[in-house]
C-alpha positions as CSV (number, residue, x, y, z in Angstrom):
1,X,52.7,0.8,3.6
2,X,53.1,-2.3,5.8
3,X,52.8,-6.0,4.1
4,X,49.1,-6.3,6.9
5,X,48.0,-3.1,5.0
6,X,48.5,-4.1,1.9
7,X,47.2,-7.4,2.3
8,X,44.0,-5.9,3.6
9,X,43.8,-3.3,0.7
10,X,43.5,-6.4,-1.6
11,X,41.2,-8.8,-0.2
12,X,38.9,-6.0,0.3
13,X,39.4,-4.9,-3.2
14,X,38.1,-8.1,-4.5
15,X,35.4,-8.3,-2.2
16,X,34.5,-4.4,-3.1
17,X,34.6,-5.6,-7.0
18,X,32.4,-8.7,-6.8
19,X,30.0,-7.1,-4.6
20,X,29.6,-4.2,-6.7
21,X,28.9,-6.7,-9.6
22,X,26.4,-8.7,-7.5
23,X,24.6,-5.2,-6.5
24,X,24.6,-4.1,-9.8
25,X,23.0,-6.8,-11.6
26,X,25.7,-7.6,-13.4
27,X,25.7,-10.7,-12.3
28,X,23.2,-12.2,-11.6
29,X,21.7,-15.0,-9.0
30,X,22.8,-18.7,-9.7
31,X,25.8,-17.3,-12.0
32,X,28.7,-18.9,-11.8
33,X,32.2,-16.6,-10.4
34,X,35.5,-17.4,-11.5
35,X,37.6,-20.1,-9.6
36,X,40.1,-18.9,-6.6
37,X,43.1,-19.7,-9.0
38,X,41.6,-17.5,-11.4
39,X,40.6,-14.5,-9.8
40,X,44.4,-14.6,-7.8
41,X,45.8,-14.9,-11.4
42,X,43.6,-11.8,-12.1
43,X,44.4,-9.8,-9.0
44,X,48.1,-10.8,-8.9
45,X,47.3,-12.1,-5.3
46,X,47.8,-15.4,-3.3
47,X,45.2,-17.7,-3.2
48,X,44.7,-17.1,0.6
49,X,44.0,-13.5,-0.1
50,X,41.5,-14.5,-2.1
51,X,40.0,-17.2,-0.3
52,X,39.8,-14.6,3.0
53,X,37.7,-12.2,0.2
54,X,35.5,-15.0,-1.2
55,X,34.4,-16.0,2.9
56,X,33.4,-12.2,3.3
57,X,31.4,-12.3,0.6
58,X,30.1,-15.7,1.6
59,X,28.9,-14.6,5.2
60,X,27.9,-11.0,3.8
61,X,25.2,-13.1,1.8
62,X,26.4,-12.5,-2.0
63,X,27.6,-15.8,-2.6
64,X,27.3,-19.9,-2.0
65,X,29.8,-22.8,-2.4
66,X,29.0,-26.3,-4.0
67,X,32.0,-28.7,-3.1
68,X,32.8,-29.9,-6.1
69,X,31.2,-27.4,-8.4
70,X,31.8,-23.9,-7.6
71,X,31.1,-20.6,-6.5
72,X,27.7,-19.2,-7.3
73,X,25.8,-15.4,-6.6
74,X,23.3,-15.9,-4.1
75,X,20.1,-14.4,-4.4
76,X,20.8,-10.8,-2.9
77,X,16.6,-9.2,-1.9
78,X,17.3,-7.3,0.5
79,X,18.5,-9.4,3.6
80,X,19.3,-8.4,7.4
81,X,22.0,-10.9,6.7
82,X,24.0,-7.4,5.6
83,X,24.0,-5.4,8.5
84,X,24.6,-1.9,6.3
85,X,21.4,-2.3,4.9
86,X,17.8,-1.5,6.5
87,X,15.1,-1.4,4.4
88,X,11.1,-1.2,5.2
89,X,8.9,-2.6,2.4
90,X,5.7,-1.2,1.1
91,X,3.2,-3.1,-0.5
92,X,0.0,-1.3,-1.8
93,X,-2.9,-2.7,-4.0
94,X,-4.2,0.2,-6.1
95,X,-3.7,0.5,-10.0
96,X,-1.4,3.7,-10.2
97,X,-3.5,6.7,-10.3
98,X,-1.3,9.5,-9.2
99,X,-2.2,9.7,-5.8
100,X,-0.1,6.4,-4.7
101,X,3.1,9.0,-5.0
102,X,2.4,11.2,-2.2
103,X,2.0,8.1,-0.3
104,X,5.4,6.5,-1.3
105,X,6.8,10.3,-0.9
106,X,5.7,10.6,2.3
107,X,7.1,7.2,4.3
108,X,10.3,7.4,1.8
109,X,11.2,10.8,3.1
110,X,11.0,10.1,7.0
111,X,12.6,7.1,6.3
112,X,15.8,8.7,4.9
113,X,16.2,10.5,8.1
114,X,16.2,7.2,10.2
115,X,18.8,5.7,7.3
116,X,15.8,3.2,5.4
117,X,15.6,2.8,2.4
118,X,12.0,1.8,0.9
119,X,11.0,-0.6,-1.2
120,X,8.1,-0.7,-3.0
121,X,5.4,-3.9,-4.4
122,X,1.5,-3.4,-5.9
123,X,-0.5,-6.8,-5.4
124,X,-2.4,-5.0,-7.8
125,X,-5.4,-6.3,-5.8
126,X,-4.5,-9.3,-5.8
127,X,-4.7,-11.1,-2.2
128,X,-3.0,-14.1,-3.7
129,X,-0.5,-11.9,-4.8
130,X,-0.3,-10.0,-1.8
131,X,0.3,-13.0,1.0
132,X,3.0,-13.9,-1.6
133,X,4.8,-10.2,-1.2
134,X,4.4,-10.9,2.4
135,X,6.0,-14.3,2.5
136,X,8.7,-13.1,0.2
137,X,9.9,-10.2,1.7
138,X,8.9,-10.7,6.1
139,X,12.2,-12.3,6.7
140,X,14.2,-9.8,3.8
141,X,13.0,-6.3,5.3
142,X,13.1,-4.5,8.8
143,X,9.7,-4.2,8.8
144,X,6.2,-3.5,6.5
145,X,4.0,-1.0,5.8
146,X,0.6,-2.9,4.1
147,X,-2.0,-0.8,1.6
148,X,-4.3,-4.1,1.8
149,X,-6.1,-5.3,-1.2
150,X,-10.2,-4.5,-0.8
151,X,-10.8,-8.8,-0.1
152,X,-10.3,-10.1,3.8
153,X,-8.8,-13.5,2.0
154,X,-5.4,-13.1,4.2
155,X,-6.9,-12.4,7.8
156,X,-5.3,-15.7,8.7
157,X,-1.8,-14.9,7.7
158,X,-2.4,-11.1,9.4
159,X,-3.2,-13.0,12.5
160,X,0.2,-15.4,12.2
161,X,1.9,-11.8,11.8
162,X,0.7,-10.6,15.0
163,X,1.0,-13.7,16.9
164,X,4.7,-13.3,15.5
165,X,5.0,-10.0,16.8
166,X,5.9,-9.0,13.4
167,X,6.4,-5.2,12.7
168,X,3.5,-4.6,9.9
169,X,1.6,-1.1,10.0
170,X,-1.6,-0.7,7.4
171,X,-2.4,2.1,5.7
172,X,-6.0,3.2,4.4
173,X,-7.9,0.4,5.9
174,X,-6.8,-2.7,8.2
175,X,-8.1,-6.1,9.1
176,X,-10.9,-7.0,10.8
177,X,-10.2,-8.7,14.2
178,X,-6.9,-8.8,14.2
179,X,-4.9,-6.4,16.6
180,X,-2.8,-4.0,14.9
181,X,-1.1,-0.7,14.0
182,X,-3.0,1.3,11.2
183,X,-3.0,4.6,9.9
184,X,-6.1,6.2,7.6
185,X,-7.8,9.1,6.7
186,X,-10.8,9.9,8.9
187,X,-13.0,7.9,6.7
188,X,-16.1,8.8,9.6
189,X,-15.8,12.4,9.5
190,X,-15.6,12.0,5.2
191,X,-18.9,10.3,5.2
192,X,-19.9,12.8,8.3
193,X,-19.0,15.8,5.9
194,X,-20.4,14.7,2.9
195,X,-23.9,13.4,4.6
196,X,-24.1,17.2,6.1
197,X,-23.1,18.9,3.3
198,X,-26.2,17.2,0.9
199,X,-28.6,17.4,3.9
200,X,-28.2,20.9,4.1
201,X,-28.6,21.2,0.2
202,X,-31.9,19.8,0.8
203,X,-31.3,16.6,-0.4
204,X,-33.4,13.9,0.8
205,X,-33.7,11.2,-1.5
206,X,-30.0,9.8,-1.5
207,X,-28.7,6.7,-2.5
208,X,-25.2,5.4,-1.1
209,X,-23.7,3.1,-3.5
210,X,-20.9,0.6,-2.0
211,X,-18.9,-2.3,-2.9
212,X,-18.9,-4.1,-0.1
213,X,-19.8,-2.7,3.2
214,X,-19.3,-5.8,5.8
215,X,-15.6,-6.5,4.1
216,X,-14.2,-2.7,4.0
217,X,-13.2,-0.6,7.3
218,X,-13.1,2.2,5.0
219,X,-16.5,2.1,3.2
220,X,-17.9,1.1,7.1
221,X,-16.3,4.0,8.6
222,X,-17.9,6.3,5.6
223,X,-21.0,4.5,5.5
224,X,-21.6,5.1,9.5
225,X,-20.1,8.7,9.4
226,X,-23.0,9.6,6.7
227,X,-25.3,7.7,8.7
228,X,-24.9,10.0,12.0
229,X,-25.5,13.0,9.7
230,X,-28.8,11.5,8.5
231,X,-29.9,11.0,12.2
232,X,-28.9,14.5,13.4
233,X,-30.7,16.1,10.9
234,X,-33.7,14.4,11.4
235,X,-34.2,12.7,7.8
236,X,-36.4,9.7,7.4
237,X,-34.1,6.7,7.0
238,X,-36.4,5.1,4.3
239,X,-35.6,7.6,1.9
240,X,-31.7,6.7,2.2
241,X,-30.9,3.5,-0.4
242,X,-28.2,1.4,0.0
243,X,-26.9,-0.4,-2.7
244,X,-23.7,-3.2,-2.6
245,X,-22.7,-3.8,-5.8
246,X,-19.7,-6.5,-5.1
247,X,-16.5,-6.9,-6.2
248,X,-17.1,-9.9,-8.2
249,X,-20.7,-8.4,-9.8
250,X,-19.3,-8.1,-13.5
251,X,-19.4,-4.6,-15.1
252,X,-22.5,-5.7,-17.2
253,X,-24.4,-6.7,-13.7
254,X,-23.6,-2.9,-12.1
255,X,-24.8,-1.5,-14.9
256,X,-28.3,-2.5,-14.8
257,X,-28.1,-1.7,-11.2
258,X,-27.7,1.5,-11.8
259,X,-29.8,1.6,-14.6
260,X,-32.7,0.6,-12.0
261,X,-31.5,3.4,-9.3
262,X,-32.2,6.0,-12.3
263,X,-35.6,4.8,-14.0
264,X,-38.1,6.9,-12.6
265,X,-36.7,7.4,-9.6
266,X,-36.8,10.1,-7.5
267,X,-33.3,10.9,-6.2
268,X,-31.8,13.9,-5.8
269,X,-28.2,12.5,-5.0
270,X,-25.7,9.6,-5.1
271,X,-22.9,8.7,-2.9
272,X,-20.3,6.4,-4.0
273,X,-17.6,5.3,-1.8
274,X,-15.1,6.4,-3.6
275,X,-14.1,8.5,-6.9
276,X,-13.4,6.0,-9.1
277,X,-16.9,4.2,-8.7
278,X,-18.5,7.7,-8.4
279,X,-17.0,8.1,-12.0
280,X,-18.4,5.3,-13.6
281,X,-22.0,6.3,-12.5
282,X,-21.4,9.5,-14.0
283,X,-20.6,8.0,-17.3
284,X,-23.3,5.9,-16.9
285,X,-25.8,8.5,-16.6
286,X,-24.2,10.2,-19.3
287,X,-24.3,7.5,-21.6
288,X,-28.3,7.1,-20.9
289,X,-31.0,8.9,-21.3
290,X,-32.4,9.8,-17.5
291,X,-34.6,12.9,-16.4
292,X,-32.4,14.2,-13.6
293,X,-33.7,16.7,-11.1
294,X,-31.8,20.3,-11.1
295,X,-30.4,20.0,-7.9
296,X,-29.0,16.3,-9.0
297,X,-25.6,16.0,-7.3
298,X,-23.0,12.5,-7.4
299,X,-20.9,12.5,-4.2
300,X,-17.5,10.3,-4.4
301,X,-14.3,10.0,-1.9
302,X,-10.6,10.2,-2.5
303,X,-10.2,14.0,-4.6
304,X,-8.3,12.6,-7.6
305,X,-7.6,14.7,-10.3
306,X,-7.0,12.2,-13.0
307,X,-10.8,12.7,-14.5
308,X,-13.3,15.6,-14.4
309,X,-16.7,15.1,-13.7
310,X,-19.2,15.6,-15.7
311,X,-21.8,16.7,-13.2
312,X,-21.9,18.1,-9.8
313,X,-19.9,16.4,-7.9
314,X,-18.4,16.5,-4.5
315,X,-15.5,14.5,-2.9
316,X,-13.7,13.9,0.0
317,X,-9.6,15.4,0.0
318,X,-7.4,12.4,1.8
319,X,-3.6,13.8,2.7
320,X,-1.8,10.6,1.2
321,X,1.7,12.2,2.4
322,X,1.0,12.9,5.5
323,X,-0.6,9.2,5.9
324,X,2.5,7.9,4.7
325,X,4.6,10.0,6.5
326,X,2.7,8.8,10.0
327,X,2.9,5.3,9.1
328,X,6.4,5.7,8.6
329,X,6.4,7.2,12.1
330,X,4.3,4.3,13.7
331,X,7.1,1.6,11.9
332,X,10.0,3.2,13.1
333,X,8.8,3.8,16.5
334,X,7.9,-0.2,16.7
335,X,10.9,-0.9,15.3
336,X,13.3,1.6,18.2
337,X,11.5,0.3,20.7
338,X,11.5,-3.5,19.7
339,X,7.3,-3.4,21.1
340,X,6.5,-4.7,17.5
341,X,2.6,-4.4,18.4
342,X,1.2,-1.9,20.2
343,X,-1.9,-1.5,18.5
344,X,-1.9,2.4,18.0
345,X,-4.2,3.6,15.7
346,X,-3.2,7.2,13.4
347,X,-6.2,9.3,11.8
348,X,-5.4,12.0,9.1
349,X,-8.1,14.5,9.0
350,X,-9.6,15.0,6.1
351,X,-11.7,18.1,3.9
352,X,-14.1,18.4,1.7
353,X,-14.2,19.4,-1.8
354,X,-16.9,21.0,-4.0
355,X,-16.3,20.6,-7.9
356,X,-19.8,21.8,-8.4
């Protein structure tokens, strides 16, 4: 072996060794590395050998210099900085309920096949806590795919992305106003299906419950899909309720809303805009003491299989993977063809589901 060779071997041998300790959390950022003198002494080479490892390192990203003061681990989220590395971040804003993992499994495995890795944030539905994600990681990732939290508090900073020509795709719902890439289930033809479906049941007397129907593209899309099944079929509009109960109505408030849908009233079926709000009217009702027609049916949106109802129930079957899989799709196509908006829009079918 040559003395170019040999040289080479060890420089990249202490670079290799200190970014394995960096990647690894070993150490950590703001720690302190040994001095040039030292880490020759350690690997028996000359200080320029070292010096030539510590300036890879330095440009690579792992590490700063302080003249005067030392070496230091730099802060090492994933950066385009390191050209190796191309990552796509997701950031959703559901509490985990199962479901989420056929998402993540379906951008994370078309990803691999494009060499991304993913990496993965909840805002918990937090919108303060999601612009922060989205500051954090813009300039750190290759691009990102958005779960939005239910508010419309970070229109403005959607808008900045756009006018940046940022490559962003949303999932499950997207912002009002704002030109964009999406991908969702077909939130119309749920609402279509389900509006049908109780219609031809006979149901006439039907109350749509809702959080927040002038915030949400999703509960819109559902609301209006139900609504064209009402006017084909010919049923009086007046005997469809609509009721918004709110994000910010506390739990006590909801309550005695639906306490007041139930007291002698005359329905014959509920649709809540999605499973987890159809659930709590089920225990609701369970909980009281109403006088329920026969043909009483609660009609909810997402299939999860976490609970089981406790009364006829229907829902609405979204395919999270394939969701994830197409906004995968839409990303890396943005991202090949550097067109970073190109406002296409992806809609999963969906099916529906009787747990009657």
């Amino acid at each position: 072996m040559n003395v170019e060779n040999e040289n080479k071997l060890k420089y990249m041998e202490i670079y290799n060794h200190y970014k394995g300790l960096i990647k690894s959390k070993i150490l950590s950022p703001g720690d302190k590395i040994p001095t040039e003198n030292e880490i020759g002494e350690a690997f028996k080479v000359s200080r320029i050998t070292v010096t030539k490892a510590l300036n890879m390192l330095a440009n690579d990203g792992f590490i700063y210099r302080i003249p005067g003061s030392g070496t230091y681990v730099k802060d090492t989220e994933p950066s385009k900085k390191d050209p190796g590395l191309k990552v796509i971040s997701l950031i959703v804003s559901f509490k985990p309920q199962g479901r989420e993992i056929e998402l993540i499994q379906g951008i994370e495995n078309y990803l691999k096949l494009h060499g991304y890795l993913l990496s993965v944030s909840n805002s918990n539905d937090d919108p303060e806590v999601e612009k922060q994600l989205i500051l954090d990681f813009k300039d750190k990732v290759d691009g990102i795919i958005l779960y939005p939290s239910a508010s419309n508090m970070n229109t403005d900073l959607f808008f900045d992305l756009f006018k940046e020509n940022y490559p962003i795709v949303y999932v499950d719902k997207y912002p009002f106003n704002v030109p964009c890439n999406y991908v969702t289930s077909d939130n119309f033809a749920g609402g279509y299906a389900i509006g049908k479906y109780l219609i031809d049941k006979n149901h006439e007397n039907i109350a749509l419950v809702f959080y927040d129907l002038v915030s949400h593209t999703s509960e819109i899309d559902r609301f209006n899909g139900f609504m064209k099944a009402v006017t084909e079929k010919g049923i009086n509009k007046e005997n469809i309720r609509i009721i918004s109960i709110g994000k910010n109505r506390s739990e006590e408030s909801r309550e005695e809303l639906y306490h007041q849908l139930l007291t002698n009233s005359d329905l014959t079926a509920i649709f809540a805009c999605n499973d987890v709000l159809a659930y709590k009217i089920m225990n609701h009702i369970s909980n009281g003491n109403y006088k329920l027609p026969k043909n009483f049916v609660i009609a909810g949106f997402d299939d999860l299989n976490s609970i089981t109802p406790n009364l006829p129930f229907i829902t609405v079957h979204q395919e999270l993977y394939d969701i994830g899989e197409e906004a995968a799709k839409l990303i890396m196509g943005i991202i090949a063809n550097n067109v970073y908006i190109i406002n296409e829009h992806k809609i999963v079918p969906v099916r529906l589901v009787e747990k009657v």
